[in-house]
C-alpha positions in Angstrom: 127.3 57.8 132.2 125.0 59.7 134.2 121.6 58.2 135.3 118.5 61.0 135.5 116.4 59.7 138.8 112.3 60.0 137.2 111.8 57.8 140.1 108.4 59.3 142.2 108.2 62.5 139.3 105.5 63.5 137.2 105.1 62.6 134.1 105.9 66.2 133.2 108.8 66.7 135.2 110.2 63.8 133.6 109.5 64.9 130.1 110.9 68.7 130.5 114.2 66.7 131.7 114.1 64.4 129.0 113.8 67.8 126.4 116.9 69.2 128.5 119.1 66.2 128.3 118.5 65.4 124.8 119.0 68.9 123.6 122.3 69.4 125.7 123.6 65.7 124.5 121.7 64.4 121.3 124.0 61.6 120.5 124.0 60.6 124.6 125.4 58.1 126.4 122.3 58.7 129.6 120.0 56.7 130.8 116.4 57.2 132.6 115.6 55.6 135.9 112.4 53.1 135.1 110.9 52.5 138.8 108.8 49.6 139.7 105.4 51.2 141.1 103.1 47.8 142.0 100.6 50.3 143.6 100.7 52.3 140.8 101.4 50.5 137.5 99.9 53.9 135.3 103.0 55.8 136.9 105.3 53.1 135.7 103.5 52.8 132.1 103.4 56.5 131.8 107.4 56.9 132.1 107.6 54.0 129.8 105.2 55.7 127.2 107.7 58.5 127.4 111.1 56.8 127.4 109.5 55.3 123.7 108.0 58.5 122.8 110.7 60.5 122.7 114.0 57.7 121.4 115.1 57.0 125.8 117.6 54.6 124.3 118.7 53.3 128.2 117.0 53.1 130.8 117.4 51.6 135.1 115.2 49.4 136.1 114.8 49.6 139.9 113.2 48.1 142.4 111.5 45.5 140.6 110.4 42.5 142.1 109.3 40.4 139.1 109.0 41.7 134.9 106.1 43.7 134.2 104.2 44.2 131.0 105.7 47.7 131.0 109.7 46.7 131.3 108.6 44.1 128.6 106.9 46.4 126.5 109.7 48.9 126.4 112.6 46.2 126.1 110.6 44.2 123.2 109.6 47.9 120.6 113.7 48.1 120.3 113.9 45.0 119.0 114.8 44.5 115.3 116.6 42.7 112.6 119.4 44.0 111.0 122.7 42.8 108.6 122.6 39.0 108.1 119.3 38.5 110.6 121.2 39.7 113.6 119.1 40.8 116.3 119.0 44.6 116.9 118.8 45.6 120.7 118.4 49.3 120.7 116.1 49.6 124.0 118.7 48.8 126.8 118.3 48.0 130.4 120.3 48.2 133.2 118.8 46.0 136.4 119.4 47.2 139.2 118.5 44.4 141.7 119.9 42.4 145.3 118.3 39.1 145.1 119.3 35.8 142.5 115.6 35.4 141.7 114.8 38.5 140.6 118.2 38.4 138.8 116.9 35.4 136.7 114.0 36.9 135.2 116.4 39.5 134.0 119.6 37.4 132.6 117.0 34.9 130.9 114.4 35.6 127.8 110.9 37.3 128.3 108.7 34.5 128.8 105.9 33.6 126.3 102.8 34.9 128.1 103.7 38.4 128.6 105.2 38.6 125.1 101.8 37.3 123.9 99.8 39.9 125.8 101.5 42.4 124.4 101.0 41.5 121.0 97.4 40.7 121.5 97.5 44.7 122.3 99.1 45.6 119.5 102.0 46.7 121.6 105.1 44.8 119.9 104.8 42.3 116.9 105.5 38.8 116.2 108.7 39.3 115.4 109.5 41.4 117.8 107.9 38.5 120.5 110.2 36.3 118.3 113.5 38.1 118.8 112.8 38.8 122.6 112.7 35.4 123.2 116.6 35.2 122.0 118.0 37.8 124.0 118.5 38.5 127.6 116.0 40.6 129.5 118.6 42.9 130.2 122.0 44.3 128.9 123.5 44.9 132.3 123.1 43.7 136.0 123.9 46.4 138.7 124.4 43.9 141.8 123.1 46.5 144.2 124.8 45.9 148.0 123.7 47.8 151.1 122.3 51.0 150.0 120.7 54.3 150.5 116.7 53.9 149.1 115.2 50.3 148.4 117.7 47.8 149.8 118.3 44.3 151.1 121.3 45.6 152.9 123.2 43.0 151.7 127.0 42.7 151.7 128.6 42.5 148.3 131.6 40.6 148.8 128.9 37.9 149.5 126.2 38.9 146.9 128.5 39.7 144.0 130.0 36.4 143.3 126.6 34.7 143.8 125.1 37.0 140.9 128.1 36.3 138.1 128.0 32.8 139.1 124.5 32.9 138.2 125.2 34.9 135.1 127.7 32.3 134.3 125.6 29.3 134.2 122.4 30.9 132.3 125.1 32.4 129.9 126.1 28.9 129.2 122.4 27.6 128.8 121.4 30.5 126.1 124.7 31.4 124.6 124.0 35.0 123.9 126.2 36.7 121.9 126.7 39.4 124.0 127.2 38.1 127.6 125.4 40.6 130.0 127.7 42.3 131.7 127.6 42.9 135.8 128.5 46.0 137.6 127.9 47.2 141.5 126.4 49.4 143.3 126.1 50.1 147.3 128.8 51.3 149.4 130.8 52.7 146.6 132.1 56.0 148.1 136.0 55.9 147.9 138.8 54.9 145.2 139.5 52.1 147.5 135.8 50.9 147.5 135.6 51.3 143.6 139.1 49.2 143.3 137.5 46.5 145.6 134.8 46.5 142.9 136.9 46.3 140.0 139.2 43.6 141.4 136.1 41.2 142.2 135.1 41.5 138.9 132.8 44.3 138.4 132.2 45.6 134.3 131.7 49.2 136.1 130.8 50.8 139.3 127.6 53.1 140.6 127.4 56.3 143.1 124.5 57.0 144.0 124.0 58.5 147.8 127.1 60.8 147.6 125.6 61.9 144.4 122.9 63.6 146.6 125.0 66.2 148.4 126.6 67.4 144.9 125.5 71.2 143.7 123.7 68.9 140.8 121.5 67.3 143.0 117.4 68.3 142.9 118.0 68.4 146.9 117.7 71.5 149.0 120.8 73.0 150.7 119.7 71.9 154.1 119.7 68.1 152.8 122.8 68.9 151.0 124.3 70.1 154.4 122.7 66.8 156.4 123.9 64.5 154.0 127.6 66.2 154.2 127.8 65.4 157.9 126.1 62.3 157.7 128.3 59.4 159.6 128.0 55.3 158.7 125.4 54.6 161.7 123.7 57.9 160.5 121.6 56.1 158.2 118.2 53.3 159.2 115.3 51.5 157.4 111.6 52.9 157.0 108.6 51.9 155.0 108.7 52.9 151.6 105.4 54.7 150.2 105.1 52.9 146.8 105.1 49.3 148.7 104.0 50.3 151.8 101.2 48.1 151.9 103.9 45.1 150.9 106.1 46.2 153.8 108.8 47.0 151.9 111.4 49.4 153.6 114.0 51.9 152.2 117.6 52.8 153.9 117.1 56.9 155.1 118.8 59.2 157.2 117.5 59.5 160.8 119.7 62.1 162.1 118.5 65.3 162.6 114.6 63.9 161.5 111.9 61.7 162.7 110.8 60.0 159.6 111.6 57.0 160.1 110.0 56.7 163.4 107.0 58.5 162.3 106.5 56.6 158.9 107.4 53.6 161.2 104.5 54.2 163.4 102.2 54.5 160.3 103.0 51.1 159.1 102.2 49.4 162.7 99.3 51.3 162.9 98.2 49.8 159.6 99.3 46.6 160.4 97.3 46.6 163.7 93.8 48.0 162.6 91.8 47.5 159.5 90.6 51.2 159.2 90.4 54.9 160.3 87.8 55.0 162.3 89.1 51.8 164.2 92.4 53.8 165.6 91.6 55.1 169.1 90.9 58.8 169.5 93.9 59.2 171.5 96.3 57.4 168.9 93.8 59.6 165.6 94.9 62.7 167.9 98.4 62.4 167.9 98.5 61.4 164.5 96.8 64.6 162.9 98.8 67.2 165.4 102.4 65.5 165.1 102.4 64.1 162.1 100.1 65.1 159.3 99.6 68.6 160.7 95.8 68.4 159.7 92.7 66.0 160.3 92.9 62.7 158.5 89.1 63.4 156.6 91.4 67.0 155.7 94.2 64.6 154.0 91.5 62.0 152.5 89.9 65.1 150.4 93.2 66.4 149.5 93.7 62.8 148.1 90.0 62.6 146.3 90.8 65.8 144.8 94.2 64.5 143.5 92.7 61.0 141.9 89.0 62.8 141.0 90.2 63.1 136.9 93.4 60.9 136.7 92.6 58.0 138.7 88.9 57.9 139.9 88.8 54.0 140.2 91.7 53.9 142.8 89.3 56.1 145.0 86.2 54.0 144.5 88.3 50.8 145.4 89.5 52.8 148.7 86.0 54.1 149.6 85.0 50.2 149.0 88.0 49.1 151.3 88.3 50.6 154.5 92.1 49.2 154.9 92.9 50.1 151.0 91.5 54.1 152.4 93.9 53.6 155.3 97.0 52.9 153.4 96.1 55.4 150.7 96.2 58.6 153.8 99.4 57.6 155.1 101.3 57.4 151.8 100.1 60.9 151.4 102.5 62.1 154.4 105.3 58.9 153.0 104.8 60.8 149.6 104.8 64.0 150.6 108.0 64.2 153.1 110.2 63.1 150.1 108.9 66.0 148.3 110.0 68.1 151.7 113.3 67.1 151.6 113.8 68.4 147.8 111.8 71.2 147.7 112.6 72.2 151.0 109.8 72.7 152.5 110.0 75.4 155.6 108.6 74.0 159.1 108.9 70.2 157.8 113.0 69.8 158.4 112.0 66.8 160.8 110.1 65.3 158.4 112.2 65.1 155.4 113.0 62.4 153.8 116.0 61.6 152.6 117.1 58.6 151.3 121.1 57.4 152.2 123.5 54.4 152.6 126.0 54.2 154.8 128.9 55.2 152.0 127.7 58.4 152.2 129.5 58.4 155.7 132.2 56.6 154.1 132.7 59.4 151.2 132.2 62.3 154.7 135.1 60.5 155.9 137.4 59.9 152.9 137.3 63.6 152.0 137.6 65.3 155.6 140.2 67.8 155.5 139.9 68.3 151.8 138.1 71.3 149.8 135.5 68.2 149.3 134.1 68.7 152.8 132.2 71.3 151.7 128.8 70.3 150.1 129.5 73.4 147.8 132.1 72.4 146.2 131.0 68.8 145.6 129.8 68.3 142.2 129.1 64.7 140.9 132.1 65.0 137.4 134.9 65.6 139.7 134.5 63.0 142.3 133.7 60.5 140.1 137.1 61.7 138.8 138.7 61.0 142.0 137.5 58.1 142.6 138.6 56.4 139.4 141.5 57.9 139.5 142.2 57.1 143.1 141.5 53.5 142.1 144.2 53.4 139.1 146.5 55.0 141.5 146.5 52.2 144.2 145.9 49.3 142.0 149.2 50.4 140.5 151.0 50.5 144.1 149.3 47.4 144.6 151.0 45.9 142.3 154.7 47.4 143.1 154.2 46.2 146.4 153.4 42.8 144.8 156.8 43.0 143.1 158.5 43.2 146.6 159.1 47.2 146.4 159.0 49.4 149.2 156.3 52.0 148.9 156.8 54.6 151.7 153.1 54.5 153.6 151.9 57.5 153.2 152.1 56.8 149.1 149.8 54.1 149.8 146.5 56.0 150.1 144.9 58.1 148.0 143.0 61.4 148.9 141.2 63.9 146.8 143.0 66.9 148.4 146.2 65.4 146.4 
């Protein structure tokens, strides 16, 4: 099943794919990605407004810290009775996540008093606050390893077992009917990384940074071509715009652009002095001719203008809090250079941002020598295909070799040029 990333879109971007993939599949299976905006919970209640509107029957909830009104909201209106009073679950969510706490709040029920608030706002019903209190928050865990985006960089041979072992125990508290099921995500790259998966375990497996250079991908052909050469140590943490203020980092590429160290500086700037007009004039000068291109009051209009109809409070509360003004200016370039890095914005190649784990440099290696090598002739279907199929292949020679056959060595890898 593929996975549409809404993550950082418009509302209207989102909904013109939505109309796309619902025409071109009706019956599915897809899912939506859900991301968890804390500096921007309208964004994150806008996409769920959609997901109802228009039947989203799956959706990926990323990046979240703790439930939300929103997740809630959307898990709780598909909840229903049906055939003997059995509970109905036809608003599903995938949780993608790296940390036992977080995984908690989504193995266990909703609790009381967001199911509560959301009745009082006529959101969901009683029974519908009823039933979520009887099911799991969510239908599947993606235990997401050291990956490209928002990561803890955590290993999953360690972080896997610790996550069904915890899915485990709460299973035997609530006795669900339907245990929820855990899959992986980070590093998975090769048939021998997906096998690795499967043999620990995992109900299913997730790509997602060698998605990126496929001819699918929303990213321009000079990402496409970056990510294509892109080696393990190619690959480094910066601040991520929608928690910037929270310090929250993201795994990006750093060869061949200086985002990270610019959106690096940014943060320490921010963590150093309370406003603007507190940065030195040498440090302000540097700022507006290397990295925003413009003067810092030129970016704070461009941002009134952008909030003046939509969002008028968030500018009040900025213009009221000299540090809340700060952060809002440099989220504009944080915001802006992952726009670059699709769109492909001329004159900005340093500043793209592109967001990568180190299996990307895994897959670049896997496939050298093959027609794969290409970015042009990646597309997601057909290494997906190789890399289940690649997996098959050498659990199956696993297995002969198990049973004390000789398997000439060159049998015992798989590579897609085969």
């Amino acid at each position: 099943m593929s996975s549409f990333g809404a993550g950082g879109l418009q509302p209207s971007r989102t909904e013109a794919a939505i109309h796309r993939i619902q025409l071109a599949i009706p019956e599915g299976p897809y899912a939506f990605n859900l991301l968890h905006s804390p500096n921007e919970p309208e964004r994150e209640r806008a996409a769920v407004d959609l997901y109802l509107r228009y039947g989203v029957r799956t959706v990926e909830a990323s990046a979240f810290l703790d439930l939300t009104p929103n997740i809630v909201y959307y898990r709780a209106a598909g909840l229903c009775l049906y055939r003997h009073n059995e509970i109905k679950i036809s608003n599903k969510v995938i949780a993608k996540l790296s940390r036992t706490e977080v995984a908690t709040k989504f193995l266990k029920p909703v609790p009381t008093k967001i199911l509560q608030q959301l009745v009082s706002q006529g959101l969901i019903s009683e029974l519908q606050a009823n039933l979520a209190q009887k099911v799991p928050m969510a239908d599947d865990i993606t235990v997401e390893a050291d990956s490209g985006g928002h990561t803890d960089n955590r290993p999953l041979v360690c972080l896997f077992p610790s996550i069904v072992s915890l899915r485990n125990e709460i299973q035997q508290q609530y006795n669900y009917s339907q245990p929820v099921r855990i899959g992986v995500a980070g590093g998975i790259a090769t048939s021998e990384s997906a096998l690795a998966a499967f043999i620990m375990g995992a109900a299913y497996v997730v790509t997602r940074s060698i998605n990126q250079s496929c001819i699918e991908a929303g990213t321009c052909q000079h990402t496409k071509q970056l990510l294509a050469r892109a080696t393990m140590t190619d690959v480094m943490m910066a601040p991520a715009a929608d928690m910037f203020e929270m310090g929250v980092k993201l795994q990006v590429i750093k060869k061949n652009t200086l985002f990270p160290v610019r959106a690096q500086k940014l943060y320490d700037i921010y963590k150093e002095y309370n406003s603007i007009d507190d940065i030195p004039a040498s440090e302000r000068e540097k700022l507006e001719k290397q990295i925003f291109r413009k003067s810092l009051d030129e970016v704070w209009q461009e941002i009134i203008d952008r909030y003046a109809e939509k969002n008028p409070e968030r500018i009040t509360q900025a213009q009221n809090n000299p540090k809340r003004k700060m952060s809002l200016i440099f989220r504009w370039y944080l915001g802006l250079s992952s726009r670059w890095g699709r769109s492909g914005e001329a004159g900005r190649e340093i500043d793209y941002q592109i967001w990568c784990g180190p299996a990307m440099g895994s897959f670049n290696d896997w496939v050298k020598g093959s027609y794969l090598a290409e970015a042009q002739n990646r597309t997601v279907v057909d290494i997906a295909h190789h890399i289940v199929t690649g997996a098959a292949y050498l659990y199956r020679v696993q297995n002969m070799k198990m049973q004390g056959l000789e398997i000439p060595s060159h049998y015992s890898h798989y590579f897609p040029n085969r």
